[in-house]
KEPAVO-171072 format. One record per atom (N, C-alpha, C): residue number from 1; atom name; x, y, z. Coordinates in steps of 0.001 Angstrom, whole numbers, plus 500000, padded with zeros to 6 digits. Layout:
<recs>
   nr  atom      xx      yy      zz
  NUM    CA       X       Y       Z
...
</recs>
This chain:
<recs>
   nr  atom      xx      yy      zz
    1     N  330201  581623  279551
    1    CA  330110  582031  280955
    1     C  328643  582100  281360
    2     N  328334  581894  282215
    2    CA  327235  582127  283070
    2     C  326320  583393  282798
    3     N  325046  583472  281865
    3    CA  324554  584451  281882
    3     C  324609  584934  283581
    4     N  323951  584381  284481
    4    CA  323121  584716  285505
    4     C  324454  585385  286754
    5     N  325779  584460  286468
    5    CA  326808  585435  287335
    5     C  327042  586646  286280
    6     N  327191  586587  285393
    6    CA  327904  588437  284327
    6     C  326960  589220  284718
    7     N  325411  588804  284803
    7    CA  324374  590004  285398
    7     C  324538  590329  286835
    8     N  324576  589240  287595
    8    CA  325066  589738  288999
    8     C  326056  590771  289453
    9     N  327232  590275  288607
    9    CA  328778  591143  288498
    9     C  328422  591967  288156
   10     N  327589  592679  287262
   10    CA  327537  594158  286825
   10     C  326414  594603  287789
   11     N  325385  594279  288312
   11    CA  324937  594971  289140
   11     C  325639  595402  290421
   12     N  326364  594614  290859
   12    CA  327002  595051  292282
   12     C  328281  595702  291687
   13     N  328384  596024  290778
   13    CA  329621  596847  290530
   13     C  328604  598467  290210
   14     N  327910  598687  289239
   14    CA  326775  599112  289332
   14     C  326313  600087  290802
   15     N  326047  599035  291605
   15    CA  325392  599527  293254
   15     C  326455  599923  293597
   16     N  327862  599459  293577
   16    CA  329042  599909  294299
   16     C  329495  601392  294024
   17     N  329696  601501  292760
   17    CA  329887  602854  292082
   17     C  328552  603708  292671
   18     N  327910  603830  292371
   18    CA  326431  604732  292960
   18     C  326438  604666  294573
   19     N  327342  603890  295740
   19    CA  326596  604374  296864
   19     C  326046  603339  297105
   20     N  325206  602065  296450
   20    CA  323982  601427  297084
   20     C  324588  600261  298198
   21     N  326007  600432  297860
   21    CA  326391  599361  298884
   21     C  327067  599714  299834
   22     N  327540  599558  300969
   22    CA  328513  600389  301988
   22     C  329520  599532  301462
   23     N  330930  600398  301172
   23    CA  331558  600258  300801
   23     C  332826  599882  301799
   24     N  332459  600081  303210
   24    CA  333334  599471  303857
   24     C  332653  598777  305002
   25     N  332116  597706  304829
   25    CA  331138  596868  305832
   25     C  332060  596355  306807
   26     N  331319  596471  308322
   26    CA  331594  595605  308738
   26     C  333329  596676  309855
   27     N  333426  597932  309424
   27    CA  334740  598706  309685
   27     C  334390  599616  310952
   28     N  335005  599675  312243
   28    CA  334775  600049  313238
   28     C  335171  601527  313390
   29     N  334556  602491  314451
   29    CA  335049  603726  314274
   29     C  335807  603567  315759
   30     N  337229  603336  315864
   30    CA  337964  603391  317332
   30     C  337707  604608  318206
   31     N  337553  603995  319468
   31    CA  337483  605038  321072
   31     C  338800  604512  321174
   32     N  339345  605634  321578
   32    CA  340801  605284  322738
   32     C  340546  605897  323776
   33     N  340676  605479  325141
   33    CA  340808  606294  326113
   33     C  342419  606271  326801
   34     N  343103  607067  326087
   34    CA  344759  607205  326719
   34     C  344890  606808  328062
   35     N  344214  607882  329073
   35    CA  344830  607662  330298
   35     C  343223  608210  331393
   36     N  343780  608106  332682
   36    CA  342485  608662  333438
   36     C  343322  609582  334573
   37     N  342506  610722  334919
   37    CA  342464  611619  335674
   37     C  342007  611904  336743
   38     N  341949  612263  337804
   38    CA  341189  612930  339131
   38     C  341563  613962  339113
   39     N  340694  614790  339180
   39    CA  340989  616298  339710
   39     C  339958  616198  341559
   40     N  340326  616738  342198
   40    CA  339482  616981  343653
   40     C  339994  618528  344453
   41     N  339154  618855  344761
   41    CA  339577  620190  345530
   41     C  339942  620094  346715
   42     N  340364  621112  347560
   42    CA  341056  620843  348701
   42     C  340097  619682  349796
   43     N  339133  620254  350135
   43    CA  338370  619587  351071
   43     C  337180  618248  350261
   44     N  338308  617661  349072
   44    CA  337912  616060  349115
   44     C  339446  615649  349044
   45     N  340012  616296  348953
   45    CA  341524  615052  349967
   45     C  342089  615241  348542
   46     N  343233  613478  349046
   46    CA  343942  613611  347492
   46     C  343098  613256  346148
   47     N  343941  612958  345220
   47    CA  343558  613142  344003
   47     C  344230  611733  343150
   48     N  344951  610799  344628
   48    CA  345134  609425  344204
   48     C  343911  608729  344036
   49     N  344152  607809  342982
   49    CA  343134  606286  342166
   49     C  343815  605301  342137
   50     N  343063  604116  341803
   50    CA  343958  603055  340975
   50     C  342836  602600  340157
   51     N  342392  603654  339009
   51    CA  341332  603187  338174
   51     C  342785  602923  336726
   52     N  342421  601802  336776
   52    CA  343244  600721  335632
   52     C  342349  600534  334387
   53     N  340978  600466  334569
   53    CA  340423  600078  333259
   53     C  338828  600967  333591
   54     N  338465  600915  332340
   54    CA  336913  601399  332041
   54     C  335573  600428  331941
   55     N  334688  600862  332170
   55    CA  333601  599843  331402
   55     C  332781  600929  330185
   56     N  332184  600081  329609
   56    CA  331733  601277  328557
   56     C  330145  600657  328105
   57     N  329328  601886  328047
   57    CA  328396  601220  327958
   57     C  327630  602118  326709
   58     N  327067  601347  325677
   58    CA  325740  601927  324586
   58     C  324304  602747  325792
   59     N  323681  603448  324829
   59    CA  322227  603407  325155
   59     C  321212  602742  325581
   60     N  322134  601111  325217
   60    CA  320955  599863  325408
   60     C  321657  598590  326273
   61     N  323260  598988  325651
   61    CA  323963  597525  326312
   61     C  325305  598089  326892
   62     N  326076  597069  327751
   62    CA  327204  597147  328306
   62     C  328016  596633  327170
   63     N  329045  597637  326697
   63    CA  329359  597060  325596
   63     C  331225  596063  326219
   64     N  331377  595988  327011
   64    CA  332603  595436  327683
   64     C  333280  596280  328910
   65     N  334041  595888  329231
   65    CA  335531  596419  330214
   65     C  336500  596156  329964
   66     N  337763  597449  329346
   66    CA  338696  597547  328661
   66     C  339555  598114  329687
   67     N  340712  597639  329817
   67    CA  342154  597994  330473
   67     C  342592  599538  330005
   68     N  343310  600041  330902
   68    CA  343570  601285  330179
   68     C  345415  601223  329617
   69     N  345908  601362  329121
   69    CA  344849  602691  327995
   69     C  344176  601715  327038
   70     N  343013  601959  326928
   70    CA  341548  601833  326266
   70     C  341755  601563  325186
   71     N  341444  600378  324307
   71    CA  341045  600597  322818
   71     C  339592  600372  322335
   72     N  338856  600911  322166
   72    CA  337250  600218  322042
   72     C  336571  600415  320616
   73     N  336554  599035  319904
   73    CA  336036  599132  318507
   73     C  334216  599642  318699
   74     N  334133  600622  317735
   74    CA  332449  600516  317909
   74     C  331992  600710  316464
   75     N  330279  599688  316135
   75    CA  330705  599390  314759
   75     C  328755  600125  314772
   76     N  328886  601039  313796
   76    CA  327409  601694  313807
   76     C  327020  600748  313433
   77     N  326027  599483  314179
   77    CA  325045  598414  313436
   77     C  323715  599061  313115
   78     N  323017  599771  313576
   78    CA  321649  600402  313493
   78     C  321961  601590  312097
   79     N  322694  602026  311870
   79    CA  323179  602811  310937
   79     C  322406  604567  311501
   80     N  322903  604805  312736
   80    CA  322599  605997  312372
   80     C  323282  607121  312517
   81     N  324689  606654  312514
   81    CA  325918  607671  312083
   81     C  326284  608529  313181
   82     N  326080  607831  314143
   82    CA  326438  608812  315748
   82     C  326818  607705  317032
   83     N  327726  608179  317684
   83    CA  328489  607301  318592
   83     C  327808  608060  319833
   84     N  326990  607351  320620
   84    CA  326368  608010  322182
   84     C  327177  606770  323175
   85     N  327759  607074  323758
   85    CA  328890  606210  324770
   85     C  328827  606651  326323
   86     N  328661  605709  327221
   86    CA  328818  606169  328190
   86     C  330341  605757  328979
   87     N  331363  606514  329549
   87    CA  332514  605584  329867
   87     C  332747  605767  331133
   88     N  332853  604811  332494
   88    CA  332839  604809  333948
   88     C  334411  604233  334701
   89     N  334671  604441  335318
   89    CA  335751  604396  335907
   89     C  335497  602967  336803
   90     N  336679  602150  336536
   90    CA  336251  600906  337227
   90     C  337265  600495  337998
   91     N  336550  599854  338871
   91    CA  337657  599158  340836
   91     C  337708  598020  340649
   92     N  338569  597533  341989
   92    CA  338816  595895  341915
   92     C  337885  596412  343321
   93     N  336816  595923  343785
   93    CA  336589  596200  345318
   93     C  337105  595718  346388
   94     N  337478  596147  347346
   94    CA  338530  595595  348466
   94     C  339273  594635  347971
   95     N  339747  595500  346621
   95    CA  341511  594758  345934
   95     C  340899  593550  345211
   96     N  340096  593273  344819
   96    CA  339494  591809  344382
   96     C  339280  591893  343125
   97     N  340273  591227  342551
   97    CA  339854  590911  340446
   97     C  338408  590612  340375
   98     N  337943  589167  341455
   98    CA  336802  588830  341148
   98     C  335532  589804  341298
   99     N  335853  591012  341711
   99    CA  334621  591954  342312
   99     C  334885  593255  341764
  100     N  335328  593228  340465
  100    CA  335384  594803  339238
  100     C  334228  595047  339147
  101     N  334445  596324  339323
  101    CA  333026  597083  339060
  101     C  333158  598561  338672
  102     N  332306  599561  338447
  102    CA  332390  600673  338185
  102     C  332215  601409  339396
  103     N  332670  602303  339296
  103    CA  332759  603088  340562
  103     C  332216  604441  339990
  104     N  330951  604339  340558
  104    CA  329881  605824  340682
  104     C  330288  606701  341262
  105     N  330531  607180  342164
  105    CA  331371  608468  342484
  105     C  332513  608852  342212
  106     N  333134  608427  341039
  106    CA  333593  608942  340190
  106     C  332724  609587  338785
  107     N  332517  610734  338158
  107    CA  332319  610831  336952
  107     C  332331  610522  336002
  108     N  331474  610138  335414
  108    CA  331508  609228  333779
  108     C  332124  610156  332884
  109     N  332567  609781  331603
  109    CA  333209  610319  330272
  109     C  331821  610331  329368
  110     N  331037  610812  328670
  110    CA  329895  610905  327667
  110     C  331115  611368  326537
  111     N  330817  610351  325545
  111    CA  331461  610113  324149
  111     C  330420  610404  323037
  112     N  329998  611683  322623
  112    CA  329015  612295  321651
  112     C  329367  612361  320166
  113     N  329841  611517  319638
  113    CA  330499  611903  318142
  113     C  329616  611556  316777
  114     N  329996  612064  315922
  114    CA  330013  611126  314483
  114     C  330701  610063  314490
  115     N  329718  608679  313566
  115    CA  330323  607945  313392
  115     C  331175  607478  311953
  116     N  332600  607202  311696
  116    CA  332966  607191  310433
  116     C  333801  606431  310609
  117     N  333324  605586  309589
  117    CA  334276  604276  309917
  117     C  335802  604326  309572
  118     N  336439  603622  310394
  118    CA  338129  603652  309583
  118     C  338698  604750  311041
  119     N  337765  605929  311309
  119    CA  338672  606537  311990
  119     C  338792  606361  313624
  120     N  339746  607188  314660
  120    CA  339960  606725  315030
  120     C  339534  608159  316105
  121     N  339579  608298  317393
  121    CA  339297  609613  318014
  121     C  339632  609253  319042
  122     N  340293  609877  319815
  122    CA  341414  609890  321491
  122     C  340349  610765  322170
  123     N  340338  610034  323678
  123    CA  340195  611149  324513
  123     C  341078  610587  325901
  124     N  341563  612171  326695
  124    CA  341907  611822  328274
  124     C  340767  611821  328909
  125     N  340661  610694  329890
  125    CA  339240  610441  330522
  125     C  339850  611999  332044
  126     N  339243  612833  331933
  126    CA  339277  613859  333212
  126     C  338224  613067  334044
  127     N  338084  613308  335210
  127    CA  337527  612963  336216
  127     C  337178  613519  337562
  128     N  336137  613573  337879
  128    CA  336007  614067  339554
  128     C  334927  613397  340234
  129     N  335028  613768  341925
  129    CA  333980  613248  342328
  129     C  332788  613377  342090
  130     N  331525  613108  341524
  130    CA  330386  613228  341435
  130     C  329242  614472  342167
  131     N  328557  614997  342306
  131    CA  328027  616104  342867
  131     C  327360  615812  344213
  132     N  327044  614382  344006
  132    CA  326441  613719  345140
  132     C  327170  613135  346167
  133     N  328373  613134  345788
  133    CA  329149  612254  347216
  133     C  329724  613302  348012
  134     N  329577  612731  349311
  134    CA  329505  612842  350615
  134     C  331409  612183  351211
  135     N  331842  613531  350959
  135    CA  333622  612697  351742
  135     C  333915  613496  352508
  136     N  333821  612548  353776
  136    CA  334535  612421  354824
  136     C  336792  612455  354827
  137     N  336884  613460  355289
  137    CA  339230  613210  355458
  137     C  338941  613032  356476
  138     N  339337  611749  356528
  138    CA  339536  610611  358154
  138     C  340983  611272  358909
  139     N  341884  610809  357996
  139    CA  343236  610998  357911
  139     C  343941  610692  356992
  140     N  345024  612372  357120
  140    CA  345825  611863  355874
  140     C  347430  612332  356355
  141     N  347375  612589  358012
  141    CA  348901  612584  358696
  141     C  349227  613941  358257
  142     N  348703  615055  357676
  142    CA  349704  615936  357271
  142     C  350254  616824  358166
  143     N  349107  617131  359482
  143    CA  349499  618112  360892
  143     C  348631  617139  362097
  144     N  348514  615841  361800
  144    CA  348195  615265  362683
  144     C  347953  613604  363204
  145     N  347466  612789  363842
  145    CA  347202  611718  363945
  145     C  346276  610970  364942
  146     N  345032  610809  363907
  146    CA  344078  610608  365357
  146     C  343697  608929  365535
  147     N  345252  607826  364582
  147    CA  345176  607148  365656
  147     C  345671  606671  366746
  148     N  345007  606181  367607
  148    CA  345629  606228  368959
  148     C  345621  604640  369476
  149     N  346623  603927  369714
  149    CA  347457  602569  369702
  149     C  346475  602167  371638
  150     N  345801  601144  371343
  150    CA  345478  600467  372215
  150     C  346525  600548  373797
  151     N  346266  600007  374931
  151    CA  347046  599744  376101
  151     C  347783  598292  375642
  152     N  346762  597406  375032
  152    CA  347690  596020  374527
  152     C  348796  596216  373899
  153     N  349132  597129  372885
  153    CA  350176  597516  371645
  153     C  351460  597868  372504
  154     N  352238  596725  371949
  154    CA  353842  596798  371978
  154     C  354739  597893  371045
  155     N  353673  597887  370030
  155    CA  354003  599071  368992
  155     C  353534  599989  369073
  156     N  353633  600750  367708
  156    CA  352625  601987  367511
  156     C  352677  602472  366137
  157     N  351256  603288  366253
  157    CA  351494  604167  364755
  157     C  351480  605286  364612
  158     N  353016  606182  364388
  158    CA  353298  607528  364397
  158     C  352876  607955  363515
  159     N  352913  609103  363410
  159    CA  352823  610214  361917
  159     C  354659  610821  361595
  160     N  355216  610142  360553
  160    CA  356108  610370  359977
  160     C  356697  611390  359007
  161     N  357529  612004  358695
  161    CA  357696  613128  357617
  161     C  358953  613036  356854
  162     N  359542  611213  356780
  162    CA  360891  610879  356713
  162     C  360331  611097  355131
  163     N  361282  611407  353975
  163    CA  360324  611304  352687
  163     C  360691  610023  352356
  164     N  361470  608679  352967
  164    CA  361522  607234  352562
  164     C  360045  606890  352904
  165     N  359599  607361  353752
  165    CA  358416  606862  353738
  165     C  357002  607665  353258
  166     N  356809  609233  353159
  166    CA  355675  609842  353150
  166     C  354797  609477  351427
  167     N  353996  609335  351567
  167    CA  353389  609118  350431
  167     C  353399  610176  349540
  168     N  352946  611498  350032
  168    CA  352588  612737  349401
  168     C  352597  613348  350403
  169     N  352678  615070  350372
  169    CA  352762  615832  351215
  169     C  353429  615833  352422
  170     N  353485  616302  353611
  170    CA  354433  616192  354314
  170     C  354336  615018  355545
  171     N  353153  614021  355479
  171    CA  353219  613145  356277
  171     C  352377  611913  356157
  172     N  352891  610722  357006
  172    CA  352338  609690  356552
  172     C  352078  608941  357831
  173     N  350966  607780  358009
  173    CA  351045  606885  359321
  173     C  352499  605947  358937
  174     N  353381  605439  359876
  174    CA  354068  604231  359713
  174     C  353938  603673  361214
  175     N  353677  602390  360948
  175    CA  354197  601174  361616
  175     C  355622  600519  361589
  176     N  356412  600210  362641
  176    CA  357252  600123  362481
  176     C  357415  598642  363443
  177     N  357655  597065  363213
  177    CA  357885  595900  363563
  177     C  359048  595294  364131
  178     N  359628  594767  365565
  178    CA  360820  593806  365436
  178     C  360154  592852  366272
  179     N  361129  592169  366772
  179    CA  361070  591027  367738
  179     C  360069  591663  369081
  180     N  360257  592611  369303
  180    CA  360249  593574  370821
  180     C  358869  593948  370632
  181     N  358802  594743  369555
  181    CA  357705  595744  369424
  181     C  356897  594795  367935
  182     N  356061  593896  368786
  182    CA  355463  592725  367671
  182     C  354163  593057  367087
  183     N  353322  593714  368128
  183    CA  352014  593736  368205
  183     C  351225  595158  368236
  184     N  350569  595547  367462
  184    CA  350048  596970  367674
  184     C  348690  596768  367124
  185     N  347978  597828  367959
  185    CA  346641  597531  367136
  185     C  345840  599287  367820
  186     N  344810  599685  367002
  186    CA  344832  601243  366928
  186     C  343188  601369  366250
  187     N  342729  602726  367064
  187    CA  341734  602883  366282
  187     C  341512  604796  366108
  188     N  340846  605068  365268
  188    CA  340489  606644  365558
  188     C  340057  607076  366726
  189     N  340311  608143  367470
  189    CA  339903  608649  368598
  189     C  338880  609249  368369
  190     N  337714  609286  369418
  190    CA  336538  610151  369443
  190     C  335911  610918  367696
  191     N  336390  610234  366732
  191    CA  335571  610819  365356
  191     C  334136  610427  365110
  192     N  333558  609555  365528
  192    CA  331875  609472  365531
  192     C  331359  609394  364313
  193     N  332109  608626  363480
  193    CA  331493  609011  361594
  193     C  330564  608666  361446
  194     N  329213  608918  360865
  194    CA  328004  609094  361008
  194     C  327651  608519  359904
  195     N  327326  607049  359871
  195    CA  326846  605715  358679
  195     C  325826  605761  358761
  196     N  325351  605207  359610
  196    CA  324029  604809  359993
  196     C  323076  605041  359283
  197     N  322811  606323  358939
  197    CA  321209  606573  358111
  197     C  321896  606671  356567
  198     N  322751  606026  356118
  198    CA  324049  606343  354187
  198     C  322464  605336  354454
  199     N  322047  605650  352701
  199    CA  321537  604443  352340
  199     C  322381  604624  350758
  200     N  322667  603205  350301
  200    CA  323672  602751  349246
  200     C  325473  602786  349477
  201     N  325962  602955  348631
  201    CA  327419  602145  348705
  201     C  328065  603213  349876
  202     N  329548  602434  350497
  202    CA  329520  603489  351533
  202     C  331351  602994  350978
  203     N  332568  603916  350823
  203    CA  333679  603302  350682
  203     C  334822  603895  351460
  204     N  335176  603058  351476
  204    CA  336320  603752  352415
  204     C  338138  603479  351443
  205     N  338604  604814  350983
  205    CA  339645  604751  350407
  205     C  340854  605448  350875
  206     N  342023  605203  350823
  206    CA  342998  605094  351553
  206     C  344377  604386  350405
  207     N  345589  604524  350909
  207    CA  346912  604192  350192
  207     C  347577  603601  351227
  208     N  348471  602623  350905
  208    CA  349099  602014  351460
  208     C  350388  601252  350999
  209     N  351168  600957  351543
  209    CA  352198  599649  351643
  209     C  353165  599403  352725
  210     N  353855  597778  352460
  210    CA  353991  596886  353788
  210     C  354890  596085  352952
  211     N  355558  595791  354164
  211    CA  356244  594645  353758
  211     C  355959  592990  354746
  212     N  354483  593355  355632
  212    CA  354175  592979  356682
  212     C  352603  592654  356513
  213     N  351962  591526  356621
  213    CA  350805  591518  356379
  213     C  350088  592893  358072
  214     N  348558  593398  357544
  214    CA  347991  594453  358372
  214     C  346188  594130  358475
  215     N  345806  594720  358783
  215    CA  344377  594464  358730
  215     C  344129  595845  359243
  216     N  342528  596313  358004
  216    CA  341889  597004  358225
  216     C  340092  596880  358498
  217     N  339865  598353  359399
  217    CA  338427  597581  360064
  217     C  337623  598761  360241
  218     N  336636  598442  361181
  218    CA  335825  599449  361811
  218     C  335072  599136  363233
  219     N  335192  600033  364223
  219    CA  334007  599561  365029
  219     C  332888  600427  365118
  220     N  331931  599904  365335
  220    CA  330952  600630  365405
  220     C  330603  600894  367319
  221     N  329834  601932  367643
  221    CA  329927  602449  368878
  221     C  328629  602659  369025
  222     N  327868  601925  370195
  222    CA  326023  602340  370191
  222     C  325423  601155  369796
  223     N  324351  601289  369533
  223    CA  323355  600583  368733
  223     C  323135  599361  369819
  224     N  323515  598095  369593
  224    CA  322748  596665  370102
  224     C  324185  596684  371083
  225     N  324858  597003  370339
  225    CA  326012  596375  371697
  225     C  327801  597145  370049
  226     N  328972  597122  370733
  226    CA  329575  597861  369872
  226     C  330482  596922  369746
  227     N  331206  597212  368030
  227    CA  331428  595858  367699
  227     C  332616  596486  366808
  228     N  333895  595388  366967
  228    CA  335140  595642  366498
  228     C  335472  594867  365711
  229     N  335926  594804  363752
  229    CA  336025  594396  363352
  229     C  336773  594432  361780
  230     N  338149  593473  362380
  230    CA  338547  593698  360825
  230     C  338414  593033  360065
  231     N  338252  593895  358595
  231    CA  337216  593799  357418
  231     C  338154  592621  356496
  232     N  339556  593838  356233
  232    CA  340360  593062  355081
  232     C  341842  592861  356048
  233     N  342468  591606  355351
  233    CA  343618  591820  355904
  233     C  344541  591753  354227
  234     N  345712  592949  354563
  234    CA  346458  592982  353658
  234     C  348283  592684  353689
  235     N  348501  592031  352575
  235    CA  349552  590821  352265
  235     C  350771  592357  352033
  236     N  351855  592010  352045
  236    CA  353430  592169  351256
  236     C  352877  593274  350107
  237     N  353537  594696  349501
  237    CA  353080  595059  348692
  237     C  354370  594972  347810
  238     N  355731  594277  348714
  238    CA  356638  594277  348070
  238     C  357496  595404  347808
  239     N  356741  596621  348776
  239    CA  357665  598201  348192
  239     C  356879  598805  347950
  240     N  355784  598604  346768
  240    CA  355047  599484  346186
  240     C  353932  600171  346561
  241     N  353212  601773  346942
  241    CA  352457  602041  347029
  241     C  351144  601553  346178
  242     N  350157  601259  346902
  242    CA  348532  600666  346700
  242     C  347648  601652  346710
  243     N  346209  601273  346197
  243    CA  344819  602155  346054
  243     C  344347  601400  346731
  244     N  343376  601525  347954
  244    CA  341933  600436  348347
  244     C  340985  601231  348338
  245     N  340108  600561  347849
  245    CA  338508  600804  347634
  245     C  337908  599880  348298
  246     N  337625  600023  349781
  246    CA  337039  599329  350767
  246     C  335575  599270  351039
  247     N  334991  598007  350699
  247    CA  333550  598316  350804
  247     C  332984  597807  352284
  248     N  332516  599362  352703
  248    CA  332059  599590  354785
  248     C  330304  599026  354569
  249     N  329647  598638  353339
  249    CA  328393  598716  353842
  249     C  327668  597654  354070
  250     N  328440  597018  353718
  250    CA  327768  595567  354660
  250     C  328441  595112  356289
  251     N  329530  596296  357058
  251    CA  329724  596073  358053
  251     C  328522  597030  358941
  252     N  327986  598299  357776
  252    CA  327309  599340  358496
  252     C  325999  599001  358741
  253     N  325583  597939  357400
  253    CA  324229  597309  357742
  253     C  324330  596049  358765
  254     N  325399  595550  359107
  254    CA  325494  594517  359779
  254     C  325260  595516  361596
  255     N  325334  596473  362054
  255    CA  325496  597176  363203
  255     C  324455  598307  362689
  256     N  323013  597934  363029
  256    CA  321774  599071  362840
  256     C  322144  600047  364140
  257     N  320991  601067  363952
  257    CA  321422  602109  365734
  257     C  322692  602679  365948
  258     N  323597  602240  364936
  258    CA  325356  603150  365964
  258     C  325161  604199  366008
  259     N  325435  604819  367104
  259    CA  326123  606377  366902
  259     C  327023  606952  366427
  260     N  327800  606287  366028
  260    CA  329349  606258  364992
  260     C  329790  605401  364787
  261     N  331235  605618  364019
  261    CA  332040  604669  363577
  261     C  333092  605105  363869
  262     N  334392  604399  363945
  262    CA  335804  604684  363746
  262     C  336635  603384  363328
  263     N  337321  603857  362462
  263    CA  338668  603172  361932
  263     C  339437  602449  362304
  264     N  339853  600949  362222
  264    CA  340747  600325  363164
  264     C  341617  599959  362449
  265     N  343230  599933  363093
  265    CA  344178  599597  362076
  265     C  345431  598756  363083
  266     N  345676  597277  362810
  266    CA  345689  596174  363289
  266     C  347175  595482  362861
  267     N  348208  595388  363029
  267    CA  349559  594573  362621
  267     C  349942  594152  363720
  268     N  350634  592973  363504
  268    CA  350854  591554  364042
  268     C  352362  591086  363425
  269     N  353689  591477  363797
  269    CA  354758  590900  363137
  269     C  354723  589467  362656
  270     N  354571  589212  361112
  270    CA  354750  587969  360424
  270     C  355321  587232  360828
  271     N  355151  586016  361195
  271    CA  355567  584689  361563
  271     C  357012  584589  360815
  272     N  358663  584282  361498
  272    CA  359622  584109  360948
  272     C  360167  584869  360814
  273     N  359171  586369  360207
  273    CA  360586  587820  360658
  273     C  360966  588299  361510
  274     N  361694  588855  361389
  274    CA  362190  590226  362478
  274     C  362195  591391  362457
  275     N  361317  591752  360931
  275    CA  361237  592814  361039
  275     C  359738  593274  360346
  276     N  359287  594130  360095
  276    CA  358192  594362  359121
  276     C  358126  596227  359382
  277     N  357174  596246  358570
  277    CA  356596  597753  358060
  277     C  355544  597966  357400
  278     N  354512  598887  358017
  278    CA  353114  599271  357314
  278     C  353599  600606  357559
  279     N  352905  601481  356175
  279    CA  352583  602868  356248
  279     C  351093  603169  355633
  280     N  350357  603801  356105
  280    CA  349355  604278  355554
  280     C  349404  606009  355160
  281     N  348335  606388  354618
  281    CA  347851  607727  354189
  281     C  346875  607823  353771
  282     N  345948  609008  353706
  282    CA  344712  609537  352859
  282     C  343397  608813  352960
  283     N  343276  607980  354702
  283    CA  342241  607613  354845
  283     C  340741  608670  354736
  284     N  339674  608643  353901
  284    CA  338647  608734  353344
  284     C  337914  607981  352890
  285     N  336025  608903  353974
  285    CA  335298  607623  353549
  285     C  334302  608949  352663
  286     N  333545  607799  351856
  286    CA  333005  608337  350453
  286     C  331833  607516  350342
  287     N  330474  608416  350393
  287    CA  329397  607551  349820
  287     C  328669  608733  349727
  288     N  327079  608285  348645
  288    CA  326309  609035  348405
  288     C  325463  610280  349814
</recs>
């Protein structure tokens, strides 16, 4: 046999026994993040999300964006036996796969542990708004409704308390569509929301579903001249209640000088039906 492999073989058996080798190279210590949370107090509204996945980031790098519930391998390469993690709550922005991002006014998760390989450590991501954000309750229908349906509108949008339709609590906007009543279109009355001097992200979040495409907007009031405009228009939810995370700040930088803002909310009975339905709730706007 090989002098030069039998000496090799006994040294790394040798180093193995003593410690000199890591004995499990290359073995990850698992993050799970089960599930995610909002907590909010009375005067930031509800306590609905649609945070689906995380991003997670090292001290130095973005280490990916993981779906929830979370599995995240992390492998001590530097060797210094401690897991420093940062974990952020992440959006589709105005509903868009292509435009995930983390969402800062939400609270990060800080993941402080030992690192040991093989094992595995759970956490529930809790959550709240940040110390710095600034939220505005637009509307959320529960003792009231401040929007108010154009002179054009064949329709309208009540405040409802049927529970087929209320989202939460005791009330909700619905739109209601036929042949007759085709056209409605609506904005906040006299609220004056005050953009203008936000500097950074500005969002506007809200719940919804339709069986009716809708469009949502803003006008701005003042400045160069006042300007009405919807932002997103939204498709069929099929039944199911929605999250939007609406991004207002490139309509707010687009209109310098306003003196306010208000909310516009826009349906048009779909081509071919006869019937349709939008409900909204829990309009809130949110920025630093």
């Amino acid at each position: 046999m090989n002098i030069k492999y039998i000496f090799f073989s006994c040294l790394v058996l040798l180093l193995s026994n003593c410690g000199g080798i890591d004995d499990s190279p290359g073995v990850h210590h698992i993050i799970k993040v089960s599930e995610f949370n909002l907590s909010t107090s009375l005067d930031q509204g509800t306590n609905s999300h649609a945070i689906n996945e995380v991003w997670v980031y090292s001290t130095t790098d973005v280490l990916g964006v993981f779906p929830l519930p979370a599995t995240i391998p992390y492998l001590d390469e530097d060797g210094s036996g401690f897991i420093d993690l940062t974990i952020s709550a992440g959006i589709k922005a105005n509903g868009i796969a292509a435009t995930r991002m983390p969402y800062g006014l939400y609270s990060s998760l800080d993941v402080e542990i030992d690192f040991v390989a093989g094992d595995t450590t759970t956490y529930v991501y809790n959550s709240e708004y940040v110390e710095s954000a600034n939220i505005i309750l637009c509307e959320n229908f529960e003792s009231s409704n401040r929007f108010q349906s154009s002179d054009l509108s064949v329709a309208d949008i009540v405040r409802t308390t049927d529970d087929n339709w209320v989202f939460e609590g005791d009330g909700s906007g619905l739109i209601l569509l036929t042949d007759s009543l085709f056209y409605m279109t609506s904005t906040t009355q006299e609220q004056l929301y005050d953009l203008d001097e936000v500097n950074g992200p500005i969002w506007l979040e809200y719940d919804y579903k339709s069986d009716n495409s809708f469009a949502v907007g803003m006008e701005s009031l003042g400045g160069m001249q006042d300007q009405r405009t919807p932002i997103i228009i939204h498709n069929s939810t099929n039944g199911d209640w929605k999250k939007m995370y609406l991004n207002l700040e490139p309509f707010v930088a687009s209109t310098p000088g306003s003196v306010g803002y208000e909310i516009t909310l826009d349906a048009t009975l779909d081509s071919g039906e006869e019937s349709g339905y939008v409900v909204v709730d829990n309009f809130k706007i949110v920025h630093y």
